[in-house]
C-alpha positions in Angstrom: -9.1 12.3 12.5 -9.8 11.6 8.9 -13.8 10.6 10.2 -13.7 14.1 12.1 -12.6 15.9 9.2 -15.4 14.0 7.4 -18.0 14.9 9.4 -16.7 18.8 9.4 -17.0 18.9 5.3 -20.4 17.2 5.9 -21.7 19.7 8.5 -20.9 22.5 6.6 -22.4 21.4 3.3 -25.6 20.0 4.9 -25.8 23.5 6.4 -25.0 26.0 3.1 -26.6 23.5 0.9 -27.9 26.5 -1.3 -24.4 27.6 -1.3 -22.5 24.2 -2.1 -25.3 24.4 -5.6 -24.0 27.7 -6.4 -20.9 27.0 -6.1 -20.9 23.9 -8.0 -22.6 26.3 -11.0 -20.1 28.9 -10.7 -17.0 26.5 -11.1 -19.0 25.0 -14.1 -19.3 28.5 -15.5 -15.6 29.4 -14.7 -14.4 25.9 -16.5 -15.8 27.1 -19.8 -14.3 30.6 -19.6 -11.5 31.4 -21.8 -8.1 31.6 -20.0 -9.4 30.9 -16.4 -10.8 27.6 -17.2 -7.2 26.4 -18.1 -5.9 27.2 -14.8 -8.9 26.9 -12.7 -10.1 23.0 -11.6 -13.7 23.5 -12.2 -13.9 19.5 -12.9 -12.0 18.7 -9.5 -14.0 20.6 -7.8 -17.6 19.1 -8.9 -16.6 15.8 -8.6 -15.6 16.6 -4.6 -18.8 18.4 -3.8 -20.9 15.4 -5.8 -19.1 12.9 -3.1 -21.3 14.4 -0.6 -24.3 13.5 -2.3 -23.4 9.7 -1.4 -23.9 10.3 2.5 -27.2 11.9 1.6 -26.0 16.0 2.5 -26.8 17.1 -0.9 -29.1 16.3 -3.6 -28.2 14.1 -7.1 -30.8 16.3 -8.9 -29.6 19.6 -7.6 -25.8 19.3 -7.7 -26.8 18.0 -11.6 -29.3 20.9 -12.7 -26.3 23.4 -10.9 -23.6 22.1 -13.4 -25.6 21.7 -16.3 -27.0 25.6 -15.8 -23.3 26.6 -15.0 -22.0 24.8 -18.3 -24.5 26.1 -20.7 -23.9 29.7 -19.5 -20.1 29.5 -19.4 -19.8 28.5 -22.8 -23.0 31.0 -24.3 -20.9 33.9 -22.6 -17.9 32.9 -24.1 -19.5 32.5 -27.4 -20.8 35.9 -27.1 -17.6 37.2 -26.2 -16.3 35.8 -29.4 -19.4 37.4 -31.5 -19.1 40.8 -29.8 -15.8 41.1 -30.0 -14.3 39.1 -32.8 -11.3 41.4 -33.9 -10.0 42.4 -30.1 -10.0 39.1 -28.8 -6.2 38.6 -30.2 -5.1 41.5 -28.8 -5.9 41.2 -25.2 -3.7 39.9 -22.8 -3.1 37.2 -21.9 -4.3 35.8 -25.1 -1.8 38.0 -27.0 0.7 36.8 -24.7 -0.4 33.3 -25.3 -1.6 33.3 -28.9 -1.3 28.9 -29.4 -4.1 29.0 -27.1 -6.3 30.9 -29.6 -4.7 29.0 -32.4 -5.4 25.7 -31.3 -8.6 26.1 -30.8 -9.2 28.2 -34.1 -7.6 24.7 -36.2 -9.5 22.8 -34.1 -13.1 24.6 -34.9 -12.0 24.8 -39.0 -11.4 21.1 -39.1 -14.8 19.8 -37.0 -16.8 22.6 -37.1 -19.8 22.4 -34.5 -18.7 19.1 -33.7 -16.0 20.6 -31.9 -18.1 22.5 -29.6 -19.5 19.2 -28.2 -16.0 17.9 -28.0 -14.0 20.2 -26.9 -16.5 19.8 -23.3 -14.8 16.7 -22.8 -11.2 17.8 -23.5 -9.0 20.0 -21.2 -7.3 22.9 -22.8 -9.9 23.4 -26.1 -12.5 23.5 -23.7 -12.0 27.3 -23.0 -11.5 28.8 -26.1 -13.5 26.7 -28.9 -16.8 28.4 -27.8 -14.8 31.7 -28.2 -13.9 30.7 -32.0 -17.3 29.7 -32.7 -18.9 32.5 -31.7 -15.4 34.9 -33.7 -16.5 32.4 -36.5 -20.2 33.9 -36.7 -21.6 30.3 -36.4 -25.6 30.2 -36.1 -26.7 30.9 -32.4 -29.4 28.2 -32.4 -26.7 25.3 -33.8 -24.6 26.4 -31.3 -26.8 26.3 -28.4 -28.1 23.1 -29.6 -24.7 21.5 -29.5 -24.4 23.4 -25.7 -26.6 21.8 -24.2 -26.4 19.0 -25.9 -22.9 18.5 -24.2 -23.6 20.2 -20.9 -26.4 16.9 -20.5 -24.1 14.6 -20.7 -20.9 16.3 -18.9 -23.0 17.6 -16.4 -24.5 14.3 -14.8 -20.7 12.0 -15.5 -19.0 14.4 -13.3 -21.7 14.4 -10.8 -22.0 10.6 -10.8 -18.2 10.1 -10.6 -18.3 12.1 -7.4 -20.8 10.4 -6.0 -19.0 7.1 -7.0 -16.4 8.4 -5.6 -17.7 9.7 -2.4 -19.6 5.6 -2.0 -16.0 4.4 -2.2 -14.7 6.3 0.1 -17.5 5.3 2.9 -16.9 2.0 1.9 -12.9 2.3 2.2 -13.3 3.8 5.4 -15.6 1.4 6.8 -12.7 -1.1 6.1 -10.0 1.4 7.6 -9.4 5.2 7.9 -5.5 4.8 7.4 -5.9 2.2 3.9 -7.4 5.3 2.9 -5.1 7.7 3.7 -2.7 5.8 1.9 -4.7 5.4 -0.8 -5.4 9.2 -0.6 -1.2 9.5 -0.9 -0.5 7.0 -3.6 -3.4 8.5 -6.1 -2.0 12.1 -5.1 1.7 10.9 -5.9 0.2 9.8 -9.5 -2.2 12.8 -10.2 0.9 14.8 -9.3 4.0 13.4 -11.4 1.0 13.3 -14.1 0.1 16.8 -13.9 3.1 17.9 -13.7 4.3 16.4 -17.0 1.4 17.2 -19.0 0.4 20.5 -17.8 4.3 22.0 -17.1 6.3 20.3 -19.0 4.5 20.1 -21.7 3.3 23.4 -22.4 5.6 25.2 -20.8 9.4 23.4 -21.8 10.0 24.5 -25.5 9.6 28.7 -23.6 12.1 27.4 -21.1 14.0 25.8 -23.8 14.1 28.7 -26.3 14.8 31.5 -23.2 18.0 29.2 -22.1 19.4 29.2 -25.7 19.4 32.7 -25.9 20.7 33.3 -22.2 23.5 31.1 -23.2 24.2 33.0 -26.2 24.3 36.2 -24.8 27.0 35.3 -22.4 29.1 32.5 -25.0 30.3 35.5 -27.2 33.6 35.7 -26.2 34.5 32.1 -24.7 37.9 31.7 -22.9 37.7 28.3 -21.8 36.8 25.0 -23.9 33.7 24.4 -21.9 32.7 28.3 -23.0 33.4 27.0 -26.7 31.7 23.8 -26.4 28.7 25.9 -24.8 29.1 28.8 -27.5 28.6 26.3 -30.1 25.6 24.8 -29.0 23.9 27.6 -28.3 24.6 29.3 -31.6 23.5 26.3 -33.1 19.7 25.9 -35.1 18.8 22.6 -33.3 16.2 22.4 -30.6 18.3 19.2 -29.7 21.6 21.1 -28.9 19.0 23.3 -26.9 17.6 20.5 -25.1 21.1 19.2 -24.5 21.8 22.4 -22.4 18.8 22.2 -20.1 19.6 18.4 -19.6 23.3 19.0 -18.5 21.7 21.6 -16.5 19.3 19.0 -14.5 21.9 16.3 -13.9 24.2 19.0 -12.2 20.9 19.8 -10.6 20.6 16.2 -9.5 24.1 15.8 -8.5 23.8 19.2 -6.2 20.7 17.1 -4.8 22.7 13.9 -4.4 25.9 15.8 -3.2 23.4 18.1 -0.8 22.3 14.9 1.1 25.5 13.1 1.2 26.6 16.2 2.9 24.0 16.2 5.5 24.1 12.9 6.4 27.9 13.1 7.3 27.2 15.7 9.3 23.6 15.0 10.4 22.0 18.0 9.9 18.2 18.3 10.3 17.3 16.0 7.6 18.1 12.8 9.9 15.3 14.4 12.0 13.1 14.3 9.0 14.1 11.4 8.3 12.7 9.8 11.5 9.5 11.6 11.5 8.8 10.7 8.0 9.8 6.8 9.1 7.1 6.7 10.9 4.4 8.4 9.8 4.2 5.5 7.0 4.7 2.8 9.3 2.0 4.3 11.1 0.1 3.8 8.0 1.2 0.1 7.4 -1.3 -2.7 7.4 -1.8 -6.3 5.6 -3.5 -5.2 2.6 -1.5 -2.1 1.8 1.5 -4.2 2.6 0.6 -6.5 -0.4 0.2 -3.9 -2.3 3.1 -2.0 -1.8 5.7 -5.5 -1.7 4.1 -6.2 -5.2 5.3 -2.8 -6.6 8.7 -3.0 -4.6 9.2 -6.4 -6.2 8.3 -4.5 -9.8 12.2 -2.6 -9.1 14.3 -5.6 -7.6 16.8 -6.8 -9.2 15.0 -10.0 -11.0 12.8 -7.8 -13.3 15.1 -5.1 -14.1 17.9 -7.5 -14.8 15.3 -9.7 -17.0 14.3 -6.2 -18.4 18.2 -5.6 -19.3 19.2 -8.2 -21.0 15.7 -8.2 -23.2 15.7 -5.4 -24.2 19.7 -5.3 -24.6 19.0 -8.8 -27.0 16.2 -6.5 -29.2 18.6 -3.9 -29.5 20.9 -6.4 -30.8 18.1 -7.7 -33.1 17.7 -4.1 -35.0 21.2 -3.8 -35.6 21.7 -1.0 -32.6 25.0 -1.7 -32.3 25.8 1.5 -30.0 22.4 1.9 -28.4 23.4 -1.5 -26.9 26.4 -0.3 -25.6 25.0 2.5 -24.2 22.3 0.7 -22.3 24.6 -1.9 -21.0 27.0 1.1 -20.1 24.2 3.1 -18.2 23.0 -0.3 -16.4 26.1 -1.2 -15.4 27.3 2.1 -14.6 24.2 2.5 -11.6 24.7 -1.5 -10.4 28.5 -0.5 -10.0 28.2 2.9 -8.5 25.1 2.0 -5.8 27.3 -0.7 -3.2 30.1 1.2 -4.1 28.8 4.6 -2.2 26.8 1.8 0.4 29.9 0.7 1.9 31.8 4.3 2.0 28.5 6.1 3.8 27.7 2.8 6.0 24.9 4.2 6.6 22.1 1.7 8.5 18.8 0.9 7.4 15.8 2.5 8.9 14.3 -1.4 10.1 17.8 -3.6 11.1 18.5 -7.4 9.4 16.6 -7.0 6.3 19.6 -7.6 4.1 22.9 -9.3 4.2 26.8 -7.8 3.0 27.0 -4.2 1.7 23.1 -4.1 1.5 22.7 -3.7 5.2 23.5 -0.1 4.4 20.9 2.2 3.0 22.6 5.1 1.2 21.7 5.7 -1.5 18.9 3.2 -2.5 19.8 0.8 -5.0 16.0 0.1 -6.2 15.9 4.0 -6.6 19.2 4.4 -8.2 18.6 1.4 -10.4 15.2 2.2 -11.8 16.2 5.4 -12.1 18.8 4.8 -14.9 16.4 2.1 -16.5 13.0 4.1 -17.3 14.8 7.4 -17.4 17.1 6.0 -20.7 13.9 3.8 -21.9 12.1 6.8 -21.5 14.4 9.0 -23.7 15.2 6.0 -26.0 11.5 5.9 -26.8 10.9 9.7 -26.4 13.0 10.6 -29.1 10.7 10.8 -31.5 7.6 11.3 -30.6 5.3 14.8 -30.4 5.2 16.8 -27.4 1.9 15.6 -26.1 3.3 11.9 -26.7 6.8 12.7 -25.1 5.4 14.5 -21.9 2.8 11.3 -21.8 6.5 8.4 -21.7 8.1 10.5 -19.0 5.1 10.8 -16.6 4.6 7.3 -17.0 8.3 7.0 -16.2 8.6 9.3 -13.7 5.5 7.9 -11.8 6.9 4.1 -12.5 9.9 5.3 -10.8 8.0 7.3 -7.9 6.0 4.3 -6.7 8.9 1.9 -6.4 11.0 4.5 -4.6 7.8 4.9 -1.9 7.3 1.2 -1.8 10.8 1.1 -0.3 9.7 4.2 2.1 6.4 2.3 3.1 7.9 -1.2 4.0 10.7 0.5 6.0 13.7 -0.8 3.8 15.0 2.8 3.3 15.0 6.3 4.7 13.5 9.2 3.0 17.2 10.7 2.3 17.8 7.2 0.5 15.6 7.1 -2.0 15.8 10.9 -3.0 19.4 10.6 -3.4 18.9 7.3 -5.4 16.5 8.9 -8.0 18.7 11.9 -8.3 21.7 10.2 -8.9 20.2 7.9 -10.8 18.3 10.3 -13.1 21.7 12.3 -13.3 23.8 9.3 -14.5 21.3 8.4 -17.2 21.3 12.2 -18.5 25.0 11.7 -19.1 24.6 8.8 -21.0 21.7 9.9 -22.7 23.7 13.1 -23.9 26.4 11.5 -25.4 24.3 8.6 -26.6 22.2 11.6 -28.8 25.6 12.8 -29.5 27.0 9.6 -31.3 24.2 7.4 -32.1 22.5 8.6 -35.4 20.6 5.2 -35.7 16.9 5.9 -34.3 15.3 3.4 -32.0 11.8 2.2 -33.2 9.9 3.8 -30.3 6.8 1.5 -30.9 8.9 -1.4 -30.5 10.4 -0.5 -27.6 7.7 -0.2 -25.6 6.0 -3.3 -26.9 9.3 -5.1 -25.6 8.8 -3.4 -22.4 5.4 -4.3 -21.6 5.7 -8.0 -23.0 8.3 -8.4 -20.9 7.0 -6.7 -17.9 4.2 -9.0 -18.2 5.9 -12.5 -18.3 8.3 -11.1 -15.5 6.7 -9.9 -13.1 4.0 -12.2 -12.2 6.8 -15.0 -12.1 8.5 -12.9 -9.8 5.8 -11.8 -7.7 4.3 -15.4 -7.4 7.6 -16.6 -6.4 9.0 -14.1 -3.6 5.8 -12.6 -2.6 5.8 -15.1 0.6 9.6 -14.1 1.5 9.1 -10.6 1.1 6.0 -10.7 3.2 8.0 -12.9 5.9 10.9 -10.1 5.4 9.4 -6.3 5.4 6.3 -7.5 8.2 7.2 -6.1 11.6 8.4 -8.5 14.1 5.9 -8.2 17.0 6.8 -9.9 20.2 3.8 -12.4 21.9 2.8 -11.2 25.3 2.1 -14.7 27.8 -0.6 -14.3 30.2 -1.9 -17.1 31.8 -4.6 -19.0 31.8 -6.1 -18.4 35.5 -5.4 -14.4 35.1 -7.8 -14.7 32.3 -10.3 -16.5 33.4 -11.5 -14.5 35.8 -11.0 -11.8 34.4 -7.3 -10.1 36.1 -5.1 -10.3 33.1 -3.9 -6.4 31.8 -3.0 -5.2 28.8 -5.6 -7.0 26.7 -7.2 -4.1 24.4 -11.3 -3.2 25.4 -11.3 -1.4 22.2 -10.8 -1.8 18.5 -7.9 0.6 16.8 -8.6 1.6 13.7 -5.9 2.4 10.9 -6.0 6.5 11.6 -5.3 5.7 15.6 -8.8 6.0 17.0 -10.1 4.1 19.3 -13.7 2.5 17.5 -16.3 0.3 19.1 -15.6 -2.0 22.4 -13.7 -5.5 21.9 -16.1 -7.6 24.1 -15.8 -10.8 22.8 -12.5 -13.0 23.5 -11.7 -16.6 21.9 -8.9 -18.9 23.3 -7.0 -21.4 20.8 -8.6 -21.9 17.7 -11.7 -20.2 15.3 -12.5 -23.6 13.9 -14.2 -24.6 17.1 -16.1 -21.3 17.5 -17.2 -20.6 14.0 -18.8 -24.8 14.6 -20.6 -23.4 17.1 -21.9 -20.3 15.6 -22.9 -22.6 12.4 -25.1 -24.7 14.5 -26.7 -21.7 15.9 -27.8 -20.7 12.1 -24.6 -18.1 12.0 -23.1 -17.5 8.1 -19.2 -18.0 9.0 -16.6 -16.6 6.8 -19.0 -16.2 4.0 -16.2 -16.2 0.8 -16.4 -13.2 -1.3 -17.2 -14.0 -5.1 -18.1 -11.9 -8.2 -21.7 -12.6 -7.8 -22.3 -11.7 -4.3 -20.2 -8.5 -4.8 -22.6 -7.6 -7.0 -25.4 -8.6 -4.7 -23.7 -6.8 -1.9 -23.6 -3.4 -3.6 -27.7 -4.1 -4.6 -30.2 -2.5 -2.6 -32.5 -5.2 -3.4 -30.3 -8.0 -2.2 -30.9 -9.9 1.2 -28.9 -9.6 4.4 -28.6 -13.9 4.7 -25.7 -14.7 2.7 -23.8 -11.7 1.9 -20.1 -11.7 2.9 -19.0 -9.1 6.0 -17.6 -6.7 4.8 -13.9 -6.3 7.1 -12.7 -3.9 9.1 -9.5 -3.2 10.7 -7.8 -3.7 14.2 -4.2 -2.2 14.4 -4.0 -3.0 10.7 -5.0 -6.5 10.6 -8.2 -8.1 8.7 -10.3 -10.2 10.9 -9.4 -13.6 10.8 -13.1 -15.2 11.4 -16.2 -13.1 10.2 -19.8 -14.7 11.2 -23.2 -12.8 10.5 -26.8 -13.9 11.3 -30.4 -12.0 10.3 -32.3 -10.3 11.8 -35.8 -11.8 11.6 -38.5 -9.4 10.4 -35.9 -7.3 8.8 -34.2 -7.1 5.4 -31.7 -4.3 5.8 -30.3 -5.0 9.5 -28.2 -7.8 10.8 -26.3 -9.0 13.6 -21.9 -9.0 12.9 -19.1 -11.0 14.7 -15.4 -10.2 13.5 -12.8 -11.6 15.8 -9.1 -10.2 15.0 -5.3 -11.4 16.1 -4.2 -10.4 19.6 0.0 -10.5 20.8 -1.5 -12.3 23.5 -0.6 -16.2 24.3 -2.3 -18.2 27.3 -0.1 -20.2 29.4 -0.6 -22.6 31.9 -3.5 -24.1 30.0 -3.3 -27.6 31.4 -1.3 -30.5 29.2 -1.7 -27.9 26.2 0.9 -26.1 24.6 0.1 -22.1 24.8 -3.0 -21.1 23.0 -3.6 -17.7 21.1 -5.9 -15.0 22.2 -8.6 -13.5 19.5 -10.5 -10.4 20.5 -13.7 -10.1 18.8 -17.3 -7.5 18.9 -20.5 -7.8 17.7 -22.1 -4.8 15.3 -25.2 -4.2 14.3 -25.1 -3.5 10.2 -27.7 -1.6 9.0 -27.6 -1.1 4.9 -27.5 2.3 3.5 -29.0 2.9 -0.1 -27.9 5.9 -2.6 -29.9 7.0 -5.4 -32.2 3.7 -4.8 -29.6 1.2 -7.1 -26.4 1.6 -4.9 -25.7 0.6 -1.2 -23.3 -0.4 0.9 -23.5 -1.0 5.0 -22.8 1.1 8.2 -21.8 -0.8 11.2 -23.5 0.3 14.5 -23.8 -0.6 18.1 -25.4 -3.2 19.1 -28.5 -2.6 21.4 -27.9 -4.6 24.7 -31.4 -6.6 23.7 -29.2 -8.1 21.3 -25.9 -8.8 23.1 -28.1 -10.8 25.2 -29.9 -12.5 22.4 -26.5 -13.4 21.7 -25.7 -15.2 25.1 -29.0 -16.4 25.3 -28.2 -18.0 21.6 -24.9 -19.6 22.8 -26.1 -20.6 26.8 -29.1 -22.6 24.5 -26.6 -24.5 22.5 -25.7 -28.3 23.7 -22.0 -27.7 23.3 -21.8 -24.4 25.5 -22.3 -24.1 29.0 -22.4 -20.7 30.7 -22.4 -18.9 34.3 -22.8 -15.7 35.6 -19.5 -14.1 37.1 -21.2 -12.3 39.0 -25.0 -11.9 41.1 -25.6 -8.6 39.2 -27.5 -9.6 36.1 -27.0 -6.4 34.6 -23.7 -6.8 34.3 -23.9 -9.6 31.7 -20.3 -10.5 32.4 -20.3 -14.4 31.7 -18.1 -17.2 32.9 -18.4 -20.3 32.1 -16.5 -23.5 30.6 -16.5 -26.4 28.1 -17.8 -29.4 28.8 -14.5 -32.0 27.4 -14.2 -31.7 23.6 -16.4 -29.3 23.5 -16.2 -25.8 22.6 -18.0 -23.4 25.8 -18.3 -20.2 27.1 -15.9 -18.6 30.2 -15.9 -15.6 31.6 -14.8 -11.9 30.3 -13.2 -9.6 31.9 -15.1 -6.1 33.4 -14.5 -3.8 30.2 -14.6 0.3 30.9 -17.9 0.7 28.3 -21.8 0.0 30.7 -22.0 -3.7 28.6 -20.5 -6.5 28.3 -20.5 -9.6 26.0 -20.2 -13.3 26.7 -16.7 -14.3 26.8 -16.0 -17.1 24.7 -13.1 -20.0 25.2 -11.9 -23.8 24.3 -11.4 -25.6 27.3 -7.8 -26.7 28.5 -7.3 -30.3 28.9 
């Protein structure tokens, strides 16, 4: 799917390629307009279209003359907006509506002067409306088109370079595995996301929120009947922002408990969401494979209980240190508080886990999730502990980091299968509402301020010792734990061999589902013997990856002898033996064996015990190049002169001996066998595609 969408976006660019330049002008233009370039993602945009320019459907030179054309004249007509019309400006909406917008950029322009024309290119926000000051501010039209396109050359060709960076990766990423990049796709949206959303929302947008709740509440606390009215009528009558804030944040945790409460609710009565539940189950598990499984066990082990109980009593101890007598208390409380709460609500719901015998006791039962819940109360009260005092831009900058900390823990525990979607929702809810509480009456009785610089150095220095420690000691248990039990499937030995044994996949499955190229190649018992016999026959066999031919690997320059293979996929697992071999006469183009797992075990196979199964093809790779310093390498099919060079390669070797299965030599179906202690060829079975490839085996005793 994700290739087909590919080659759709491809298609049509390679076909409107005058278009595609325009466009990528035009939202350079727009970018640099006041009040649409702070809403519309002219940045975004370029970097998407430049990604194309990596598969060779667009030019480097073109997309880069388009943005630098579309900057210079976004910004020159916004400066001669300003010099036209220097005294309406403030008056139009929504600039009058919005007037910090003008403001900021105004300070901005009298502090740097034309400096800030080339550095307000660079920063999101100023960007819009410094060109517009400049030109209110009657500065010199040459100096400022100097500075212009000064800028415009170098923001121009970054943009346009990080797409096409961007777009390399993501041919290389999806040479190893469609799905790896899906998920990849979903984790860097979940962060661009929570980070967005605090900066751009939050940020600009709270103290309105903030300063329209204080006087709703005040309008309707004049005559209070009840002590919560009083409480509520004092507080909103009062002068401080904080007694402002502490409104909205009793409004979120009732907000969070109506969440918490909402799901509780359904569950009990399993409403719709158990459905949703299920479907979102396994879409990620449909996404699962080795690497993202390492990935996603190390953040998952960043919330268990280890770290944040190390991270507890730390930073309880340099609370202690500074004298913080009650903000010690009221970390231990919140802390303590969540621990308490989580098993508690786990054994009244009994609700099961989503992938059975993953925990022992009261953690057998899923609801709420206890990593959620947990790290919910810990970065949400570090957040506000440190958060205190800090600016806006600084404050909005601790709880994204917080908020997306907390967010990629919570879908670790979604990925690996340890909780259901209504788990950790619940958990960050109640957990965010529980440290709102304690926060409140924590700003409420604690007059002693935190040092926020401190804090965080605690945190990370902690972080860092603790985390490795932990991760180096339970990564192999958690692996052993969250991997998915897959049953062996026995065949035997003589149903193999020639060639009658079902089930065996013809065809590689990549990550997103589809089915790739043809599994032709088969390998009983171990790789040792085969990648011997591939070494003798001048094969490169599981050429180690190092920093050095990384680099050589990415070089257009570099040979095709001793560069490592790059992997690819089969139903999420890495090949376990990865052999490649030169093609004579060519510097670009070489022959590929990758041979991958199977749930396949022979039986029957003499005095031996049961031997695995490996499937295994040969690709031709063929190096691609992009803007003559950066390749990377396409696998293709191998012409059927070369599967037979193959056979012919192995059927030469002293330690191979090889048949025909059948009298039609087009066929190229091989049988054959080992001669004792040696390491042959047998038969393959008749595979659905017009070719097929010399079935290799280690002889039973």
């Amino acid at each position: 799917m994700l290739e087909h969408f590919t080659g759709f976006v491809t298609d049509i660019a390679s076909r409107y390629a005058l278009l595609t330049y325009i466009v990528v002008g035009l939202s350079a233009l727009l970018e640099a307009m006041p009040v649409i370039g702070t809403l519309f993602p002219g940045s975004m945009l370029i970097a998407a279209l430049s990604a194309l320019a990596s598969s060779g459907t667009l030019g480097m030179l073109p997309l880069v003359v388009s943005a630098i054309m579309g900057a210079i004249a976004g910004d020159g007509l916004s400066f001669w907006i300003g010099s036209h019309y220097p005294s309406q400006i403030a008056r139009i909406w929504p600039i009058s509506r919005y007037p910090h917008w003008l403001t900021q950029a105004e300070s901005l322009f009298n502090r740097h002067g034309g400096k800030s024309v080339f550095a307000a290119r660079f920063v999101q926000g100023p960007r819009a409306f410094v060109p517009l000051v400049a030109g209110m501010s009657r500065m010199p039209a040459n100096r400022f088109y100097a500075v212009n396109i000064a800028s415009a050359l170098i923001w121009a060709p970054s943009h346009v370079l990080a797409g096409i960076f961007l777009g390399t990766s993501l041919q290389i990423l999806a040479q190893i595995g469609g799905r790896l990049a899906v998920l990849a796709g979903v984790i860097a949206a979940l962060a661009w996301a929570i980070l967005w959303i605090s900066r751009r929302i939050l940020t600009p947008y709270g103290q309105q929120a903030l300063s329209k709740a204080q006087k709703g509440l005040a309008r309707r606390a004049r005559s209070p009947r009840t002590p919560a009215g009083r409480y509520l009528a004092r507080m909103a009558h009062s002068a401080s922002g904080m007694q402002t804030l502490t409104i909205v944040a009793l409004l979120t945790m009732l907000g969070c408990l109506w969440v918490f409460a909402g799901l509780l609710e359904d569950l009990v009565t399993k409403e719709p969401l158990v459905q949703a539940n299920q479907a979102i189950f396994h879409a990620l598990q449909a996404l699962r494979s080795q690497w993202g499984d390492r990935v996603m066990l190390v953040i998952t082990e960043m919330g268990d209980g280890f770290v944040t109980t190390t991270l507890t009593l730390t930073i309880a101890a340099w609370l202690l240190s500074r004298r913080a007598w009650r903000s010690t208390c009221y970390w231990l409380l919140a802390l303590a508080g969540a621990a308490l709460f989580t098993p508690g609500i786990k054994a009244w719901v009994q609700w099961p886990r989503p992938t059975a015998n993953l925990y022992s006791g009261w953690e057998l039962f899923s609801f709420p999730s206890g990593h959620a819940t947990i790290n919910a109360v810990l970065y949400g009260f570090l957040a506000y502990l440190i958060a205190r005092d800090l600016s806006a831009s600084l404050r909005s900058w601790v709880i994204g980091a917080a908020c997306l900390w907390v967010s990629m823990i919570a879908f670790s525990r979604l990925y690996l299968g340890a909780h259901w979607f209504a788990d950790v929702v619940a958990g960050m809810a109640i957990g965010t509402a529980w440290a709102i509480l304690v926060a409140i009456f924590h700003q409420r009785h604690e007059t002693k301020r935190v040092e926020a610089k401190g804090l965080a150095a605690v945190l990370l220095i902690t972080l860092t010792i603790a985390l490795p420690y932990h991760v180096f000691r339970q990564l192999d248990l958690d692996r052993k734990r969250y991997t998915p039990e897959t049953a062996d499937q026995s065949i035997s030995w003589q149903q193999w061999w020639h060639g009658s044994a079902p089930g065996i996949p013809t065809h590689r499955v990549d990550l997103a589902g589809e089915v790739e190229e043809p599994l032709g190649l088969q390998w009983a018992g171990s790789l040792d013997a085969l990648g011997r016999a591939l070494s003798r026959q001048g094969w490169h066999v599981n050429t180690p990856w190092t920093f050095e031919n990384t680099l050589a690997w990415l070089t257009p320059e570099a040979g095709e002898t001793f560069l490592p293979v790059l992997p690819r996929l089969d139903d999420g697992h890495p090949p376990s033996l990865s052999a490649s071999l030169a093609l004579q006469g060519s510097s670009t183009q070489r022959l590929v064996i990758r041979m991958w797992p199977t749930s396949f075990r022979l039986t029957n196979v003499g005095k031996s015990t049961d031997v695995p199964l490996w499937n295994g093809s040969l690709r031709l790779q063929t190096r691609r190049t992009v803007l003559e310093w950066i390749s990377w390498e396409q696998d293709e099919k191998a012409p059927t002169s070369m599967q037979k060079m193959l056979f012919q390669t192995l059927q030469n070797s002293a330690t191979v001996k090889l048949k025909r299965l059948n009298d039609n030599e087009a066929s190229d179906i091989i049988v054959g066998h080992a001669v004792p202690n040696r390491a042959k060829t047998t038969p393959s079975r008749q595979h659905p595609v017009s070719q097929a490839l010399p079935t290799l085996i280690h002889e039973p005793d």
